[in-house]
C-alpha positions, 0 to 999 in steps of 0.5 A: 385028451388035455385038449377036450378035457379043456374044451368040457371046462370051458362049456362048464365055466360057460354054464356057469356064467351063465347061471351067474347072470341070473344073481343080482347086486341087490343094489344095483339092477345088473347081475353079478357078471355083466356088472363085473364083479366074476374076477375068475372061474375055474372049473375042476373034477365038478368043483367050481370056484369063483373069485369075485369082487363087490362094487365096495369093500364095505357092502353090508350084503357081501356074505348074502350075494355070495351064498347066492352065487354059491347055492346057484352053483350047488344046484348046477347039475354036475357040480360036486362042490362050489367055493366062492371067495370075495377078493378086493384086488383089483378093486373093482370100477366101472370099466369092469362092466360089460357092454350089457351092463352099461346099457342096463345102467343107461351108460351107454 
C-alpha cells in the first residue's frame, strides 16, 4: 500500500508542476519551473507545499509570484490546502533551468 500511495503522490506532484508552468516570473517569459525556481514539491492527505526560489533575493515581486503559485494550486481539484514558501538556499542560477527554458531564453 506505501507503494501506490507514493505512486498517487508522484502523479499529484506531477499535475502540480504542471499547473506551475502556467505561472510566469513577470520579468522573465518562462514559467517558474522550466526557469527553476520550484526547489520541491511535496504532496500530503491533499496538501501541497512548495519550496521555491526567486532568480533575486531582492525581487520587488516575490509576495505576487507566490500568491500566484499559491491560487493555482488552491483551485487544483483535490487540493485541501497549499503553502508556498520563498527559500534562498541554494541560490538560485542559471544551470537550474531546464532545457526548455534556456531555449525559450535562446540559450540554446
Amino acid at each position: 500500500m506505501g507503494d501506490e500511495a507514493a505512486r498517487r503522490d508522484e502523479m499529484t506532484r506531477e499535475s502540480v508542476l504542471e499547473t506551475l508552468r502556467d505561472c510566469y516570473d513577470p520579468e522573465i517569459p518562462v514559467n517558474v519551473v522550466d526557469l527553476g525556481l520550484v526547489h520541491d514539491v511535496r504532496v500530503t492527505a491533499g496538501r501541497v507545499r512548495v519550496l521555491m526560489t526567486l532568480t533575486s533575493r531582492f525581487c520587488p515581486m516575490a509576495e505576487h509570484m507566490a500568491n500566484e503559485v499559491r491560487e493555482r494550486l488552491v483551485a487544483l481539484d483535490g487540493v485541501a490546502g497549499a503553502e508556498v514558501e520563498l527559500v534562498w538556499d541554494p541560490p538560485w542560477t542559471p544551470a537550474r533551468m531546464t532545457d526548455a527554458g534556456r531555449r525559450e531564453l535562446g540559450m540554446k
